[in-house]
C-alpha positions in Angstrom: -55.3 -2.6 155.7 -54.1 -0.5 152.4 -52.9 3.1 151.0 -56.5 3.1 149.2 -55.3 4.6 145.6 -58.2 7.2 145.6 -56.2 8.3 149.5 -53.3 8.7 147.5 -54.1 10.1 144.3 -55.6 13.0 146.1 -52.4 13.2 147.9 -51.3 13.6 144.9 -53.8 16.5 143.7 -52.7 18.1 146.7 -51.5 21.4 146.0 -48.8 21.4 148.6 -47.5 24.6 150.1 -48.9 26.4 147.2 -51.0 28.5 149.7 -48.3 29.1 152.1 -48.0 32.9 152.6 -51.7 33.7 151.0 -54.9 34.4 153.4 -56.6 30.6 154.5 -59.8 30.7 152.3 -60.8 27.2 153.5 -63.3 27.5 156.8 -61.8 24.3 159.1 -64.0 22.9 162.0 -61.8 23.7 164.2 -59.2 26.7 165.3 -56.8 27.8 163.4 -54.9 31.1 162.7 -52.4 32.3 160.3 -49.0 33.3 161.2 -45.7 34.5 158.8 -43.3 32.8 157.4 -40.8 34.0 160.1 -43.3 32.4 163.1 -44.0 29.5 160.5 -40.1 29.0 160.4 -39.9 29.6 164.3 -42.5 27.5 165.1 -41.8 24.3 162.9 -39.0 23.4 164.8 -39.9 24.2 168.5 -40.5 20.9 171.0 -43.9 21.8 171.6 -44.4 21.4 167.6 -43.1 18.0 167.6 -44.2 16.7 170.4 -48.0 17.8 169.9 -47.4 16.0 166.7 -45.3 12.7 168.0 -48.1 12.1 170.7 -51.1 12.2 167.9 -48.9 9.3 166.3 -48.0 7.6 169.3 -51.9 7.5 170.4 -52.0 5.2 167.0 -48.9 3.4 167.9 -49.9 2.9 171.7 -53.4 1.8 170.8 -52.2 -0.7 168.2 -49.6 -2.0 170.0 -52.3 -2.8 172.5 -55.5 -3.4 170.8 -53.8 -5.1 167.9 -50.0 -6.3 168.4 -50.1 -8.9 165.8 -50.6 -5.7 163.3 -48.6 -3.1 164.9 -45.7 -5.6 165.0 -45.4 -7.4 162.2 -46.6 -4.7 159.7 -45.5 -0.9 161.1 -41.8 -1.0 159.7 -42.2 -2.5 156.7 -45.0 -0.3 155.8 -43.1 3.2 157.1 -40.3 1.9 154.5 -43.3 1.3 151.8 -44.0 4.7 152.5 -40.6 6.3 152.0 -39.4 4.1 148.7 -42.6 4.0 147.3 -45.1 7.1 148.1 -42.8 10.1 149.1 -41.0 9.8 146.7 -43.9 10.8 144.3 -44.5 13.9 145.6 -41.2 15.2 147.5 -39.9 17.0 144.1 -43.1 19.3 144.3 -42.7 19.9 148.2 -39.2 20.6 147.7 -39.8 23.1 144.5 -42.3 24.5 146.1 -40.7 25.0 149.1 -37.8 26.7 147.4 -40.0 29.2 145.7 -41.7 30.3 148.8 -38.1 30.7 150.5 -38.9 27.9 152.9 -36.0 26.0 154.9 -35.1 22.5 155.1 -36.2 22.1 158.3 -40.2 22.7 157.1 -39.3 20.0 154.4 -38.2 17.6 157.0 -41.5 18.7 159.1 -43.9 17.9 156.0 -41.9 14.3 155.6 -42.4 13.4 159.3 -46.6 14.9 159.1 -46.5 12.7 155.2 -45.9 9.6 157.0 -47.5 10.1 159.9 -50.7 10.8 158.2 -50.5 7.7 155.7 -49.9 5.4 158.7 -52.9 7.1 160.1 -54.7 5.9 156.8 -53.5 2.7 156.7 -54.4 1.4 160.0 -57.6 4.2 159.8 -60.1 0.5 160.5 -58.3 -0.2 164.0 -57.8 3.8 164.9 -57.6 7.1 163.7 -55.8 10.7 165.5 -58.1 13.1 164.8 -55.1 15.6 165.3 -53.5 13.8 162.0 -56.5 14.0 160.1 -56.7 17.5 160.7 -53.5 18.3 159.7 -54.3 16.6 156.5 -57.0 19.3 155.8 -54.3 22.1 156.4 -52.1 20.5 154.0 -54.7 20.0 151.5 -55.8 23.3 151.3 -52.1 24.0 150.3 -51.0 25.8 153.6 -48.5 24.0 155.9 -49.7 23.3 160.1 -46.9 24.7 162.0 -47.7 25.2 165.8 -50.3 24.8 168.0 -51.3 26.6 171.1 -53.4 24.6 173.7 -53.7 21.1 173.0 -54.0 18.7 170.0 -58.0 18.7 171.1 -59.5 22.0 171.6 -56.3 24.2 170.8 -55.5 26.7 167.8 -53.6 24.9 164.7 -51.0 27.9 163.6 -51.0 27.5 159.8 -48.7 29.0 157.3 
């Protein structure tokens, strides 16, 4: 188990929130559908955002602390702290920049923190289990737009995108 450099240096490329407010010119496999800032903002913080997210990560939790307790417990802290001395830090002064310049709150910088982690824990433990629900959210946030919402479930429902 390891943050493959190649994971992270595209991570890195990403082009975070740059897209946020422009038309998605990315075709995703599955549903998604653009909303405005104002629903972005609105949506970010509702329960049924941070729940839909919480359970994708505590499928990976549940599953390892199952399947493979000896990695869930000994490894899961240390590596969340890894991931907020070591890799967030790289890219939170362009989250945060950009987030200013496209008026955005701190509550969608907190969201995109939480989703960061999340979806590196996802990678790291990606041999023993993946959430497809995180790896899609990674596409959204590649393609420079931020997941906001969801309506339906983390399976078959639509992924609001800003």
């Amino acid at each position: 188990m390891e943050i493959k450099q190649e994971f992270f240096q595209k991570l890195l490329e990403c082009k975070w929130l740059e897209n946020c407010g422009s038309d998605i010119d990315v075709n995703y496999d599955f549903k998604t559908m653009l909303v405005t800032k104002e629903e972005a903002e609105k949506r970010i913080v509702s329960i049924k955002w941070q729940n839909t997210w919480l359970d994708a990560e505590n499928d990976l939790t549940g599953y390892l602390f199952i399947n493979h307790r000896d990695k869930y417990n000994q490894i899961w802290n240390k590596q969340v702290e890894k991931i907020h001395e070591e890799y967030y830090p790289q890219i939170e002064k362009f989250i945060r920049t950009k987030a200013i310049e496209k008026g955005l709150s701190e509550e969608v910088c907190k969201n995109v923190k939480r989703n960061f982690i999340s979806i590196m824990m996802n990678h790291f433990y990606s041999e023993y289990f993946e959430s497809e629900f995180l790896k899609k959210l990674l596409i959204i946030y590649l393609s420079g737009h931020i997941p906001c919402g969801i309506t339906g479930n983390r399976e078959t429902g639509t992924i609001m995108v800003y």
